[in-house]
C-alpha positions in Angstrom: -39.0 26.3 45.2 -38.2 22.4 45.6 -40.0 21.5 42.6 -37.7 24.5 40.7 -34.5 23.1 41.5 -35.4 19.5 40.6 -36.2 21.0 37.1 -32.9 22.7 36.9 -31.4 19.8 38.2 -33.2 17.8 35.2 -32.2 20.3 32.4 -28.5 20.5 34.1 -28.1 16.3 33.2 -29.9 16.0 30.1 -26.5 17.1 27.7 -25.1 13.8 29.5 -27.8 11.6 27.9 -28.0 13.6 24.9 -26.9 10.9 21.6 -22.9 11.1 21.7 -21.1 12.1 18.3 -18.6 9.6 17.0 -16.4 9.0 14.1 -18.3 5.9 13.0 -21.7 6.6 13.6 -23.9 3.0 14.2 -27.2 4.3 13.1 -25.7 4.5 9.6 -23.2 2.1 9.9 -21.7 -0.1 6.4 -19.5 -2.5 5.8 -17.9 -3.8 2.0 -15.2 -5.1 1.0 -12.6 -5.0 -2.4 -9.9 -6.9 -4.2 -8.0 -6.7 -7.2 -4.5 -6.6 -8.6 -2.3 -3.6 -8.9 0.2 -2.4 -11.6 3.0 0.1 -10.4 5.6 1.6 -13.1 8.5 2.9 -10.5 12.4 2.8 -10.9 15.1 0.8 -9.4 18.9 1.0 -9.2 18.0 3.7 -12.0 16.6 1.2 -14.3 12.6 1.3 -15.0 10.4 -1.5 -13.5 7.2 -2.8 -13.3 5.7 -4.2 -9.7 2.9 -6.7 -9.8 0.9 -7.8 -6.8 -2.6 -7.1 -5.0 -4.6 -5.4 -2.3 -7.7 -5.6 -0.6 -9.6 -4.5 2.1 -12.6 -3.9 4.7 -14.4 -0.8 4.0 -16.7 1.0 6.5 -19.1 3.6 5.7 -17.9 3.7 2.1 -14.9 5.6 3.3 -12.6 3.9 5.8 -10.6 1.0 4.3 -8.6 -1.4 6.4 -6.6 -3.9 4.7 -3.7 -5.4 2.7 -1.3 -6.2 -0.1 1.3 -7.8 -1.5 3.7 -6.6 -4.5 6.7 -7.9 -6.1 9.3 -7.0 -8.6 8.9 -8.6 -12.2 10.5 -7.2 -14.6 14.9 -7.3 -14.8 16.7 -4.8 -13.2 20.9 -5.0 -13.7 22.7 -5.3 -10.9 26.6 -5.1 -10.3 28.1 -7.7 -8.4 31.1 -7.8 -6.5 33.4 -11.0 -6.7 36.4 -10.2 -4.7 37.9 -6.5 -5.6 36.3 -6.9 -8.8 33.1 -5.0 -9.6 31.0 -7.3 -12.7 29.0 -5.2 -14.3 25.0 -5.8 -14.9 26.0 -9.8 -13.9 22.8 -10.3 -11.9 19.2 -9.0 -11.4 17.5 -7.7 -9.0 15.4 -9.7 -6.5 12.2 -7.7 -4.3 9.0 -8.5 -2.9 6.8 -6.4 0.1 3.7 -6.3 1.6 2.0 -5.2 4.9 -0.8 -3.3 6.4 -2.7 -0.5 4.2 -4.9 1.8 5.7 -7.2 4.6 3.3 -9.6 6.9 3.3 -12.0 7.8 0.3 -13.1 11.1 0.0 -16.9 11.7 -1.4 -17.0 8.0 -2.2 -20.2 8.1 -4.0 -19.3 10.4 -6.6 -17.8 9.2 -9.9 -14.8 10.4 -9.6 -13.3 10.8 -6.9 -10.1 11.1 -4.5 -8.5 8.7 -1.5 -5.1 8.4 0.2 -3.6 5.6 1.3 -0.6 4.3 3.2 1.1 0.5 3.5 3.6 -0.2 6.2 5.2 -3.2 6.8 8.0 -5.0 5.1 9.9 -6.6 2.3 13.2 -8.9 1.2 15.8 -8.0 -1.4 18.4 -10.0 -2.9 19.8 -11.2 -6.1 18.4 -13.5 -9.0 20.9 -15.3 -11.2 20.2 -16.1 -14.8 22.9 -18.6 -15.5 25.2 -20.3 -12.7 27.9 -23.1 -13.8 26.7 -22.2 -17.4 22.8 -23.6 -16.6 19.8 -21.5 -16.4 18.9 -21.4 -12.8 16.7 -19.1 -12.1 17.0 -19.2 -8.1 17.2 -16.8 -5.6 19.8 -16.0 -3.8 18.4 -14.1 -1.0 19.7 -11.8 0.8 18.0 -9.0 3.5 14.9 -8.0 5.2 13.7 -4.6 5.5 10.9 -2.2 6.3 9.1 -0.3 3.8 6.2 2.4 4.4 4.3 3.4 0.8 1.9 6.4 1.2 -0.1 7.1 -1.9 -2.7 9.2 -3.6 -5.3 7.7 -5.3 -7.6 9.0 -8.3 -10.5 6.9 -8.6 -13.5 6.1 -11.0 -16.7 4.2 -10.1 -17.3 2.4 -13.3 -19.9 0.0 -12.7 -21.1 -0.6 -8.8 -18.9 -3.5 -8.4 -15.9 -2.4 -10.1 -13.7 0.9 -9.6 -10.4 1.8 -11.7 -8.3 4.1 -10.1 -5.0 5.7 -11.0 -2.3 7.1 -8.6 1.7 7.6 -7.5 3.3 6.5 -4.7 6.5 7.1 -2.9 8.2 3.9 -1.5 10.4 5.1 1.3 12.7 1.4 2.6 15.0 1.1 5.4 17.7 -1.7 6.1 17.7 -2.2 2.8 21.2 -2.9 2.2 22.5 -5.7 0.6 25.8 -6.0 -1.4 26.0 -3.5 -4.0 22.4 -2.1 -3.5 21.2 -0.1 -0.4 17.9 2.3 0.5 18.9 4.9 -2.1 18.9 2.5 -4.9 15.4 1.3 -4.4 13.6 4.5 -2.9 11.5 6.4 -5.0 8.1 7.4 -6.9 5.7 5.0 -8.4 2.7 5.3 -11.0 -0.5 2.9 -10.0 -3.0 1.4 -11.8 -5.2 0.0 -9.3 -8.3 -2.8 -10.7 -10.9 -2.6 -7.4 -13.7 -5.5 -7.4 -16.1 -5.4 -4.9 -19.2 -4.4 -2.8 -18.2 -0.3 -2.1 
């Protein structure tokens, strides 16, 4: 009878020393890494624009990426500008860079083609740039406000070579405290188009 229980008693524990399941599993555990410059097409103050800037990242398991980037207006984007009561039309450009955290997942990252999401938060500045001041180019800054920006995104991506993945996506940039003269959150919210240049060990 003794020897009955302590066999129960055995079989009762052994689920407890059984391997646990995890989201990162360490028996098939890798780790890469990618970097490359990104293109985004997206719209300000109603005019068309063109974003330049960069992202990178750790990735585990092929899957999990944990990372960063950078971006920044290039392209000139009319602003109005008010001096006084007056409103001058188009007299300056517009001024933006942001960056922060990114954070995606890849989905069947071994395939050719392939999907991931993705989502940056973190923050940005916005102000003016004017061309000509006193009748001389210039070409400062005249900066003007912080704000925070999160920029979720879908990603579809091609493994070209082993060490280097195109990938094409849209993005929606959603900003707060963005207001700054004439411009505030509504003038610089919206959709984006990616083309994302990924080299790296995947």
């Amino acid at each position: 009878m003794r020897k009955t229980i302590i066999i129960l008693f055995i079989a009762a524990l052994q689920p407890l020393f059984a391997q646990q399941e995890t989201l990162i599993r360490s028996d098939k555990f890798t780790s890469g890494g990618f970097g490359g410059p990104v293109l985004k097409y997206t719209s300000f103050n109603n005019s068309g624009a063109m974003i330049i800037g960069g992202r990178g990242g750790w990735i585990i398991n092929h899957s999990f990426v944990l990372g960063g980037g950078g971006y920044g207006l290039t392209t000139q984007v009319p602003v109005d500008v008010l001096d006084g009561d007056i409103i001058i039309k188009d007299s300056d450009n517009l001024y933006i860079m942001y960056g922060g955290f990114e954070m995606e997942y890849i989905f069947r990252p071994l395939k050719v083609i392939h999907i991931s999401i993705y989502t940056l938060l973190g923050g940005g500045s916005i102000g003016y740039r004017s061309e000509f001041q006193d009748n001389h180019y210039d070409c400062g800054y005249n900066m003007g406000k912080s704000f925070f920006i999160a920029e979720p995104a879908v990603n579809l991506e091609l493994n070209v070579t082993t060490f280097f993945h195109l990938a094409f996506g849209a993005s929606y940039r959603y900003t707060n405290g963005a207001n700054y003269k004439l411009i505030n959150d509504d003038d610089i919210r919206g959709f984006s188009g990616i083309i994302t240049v990924k080299f790296g060990r995947f």
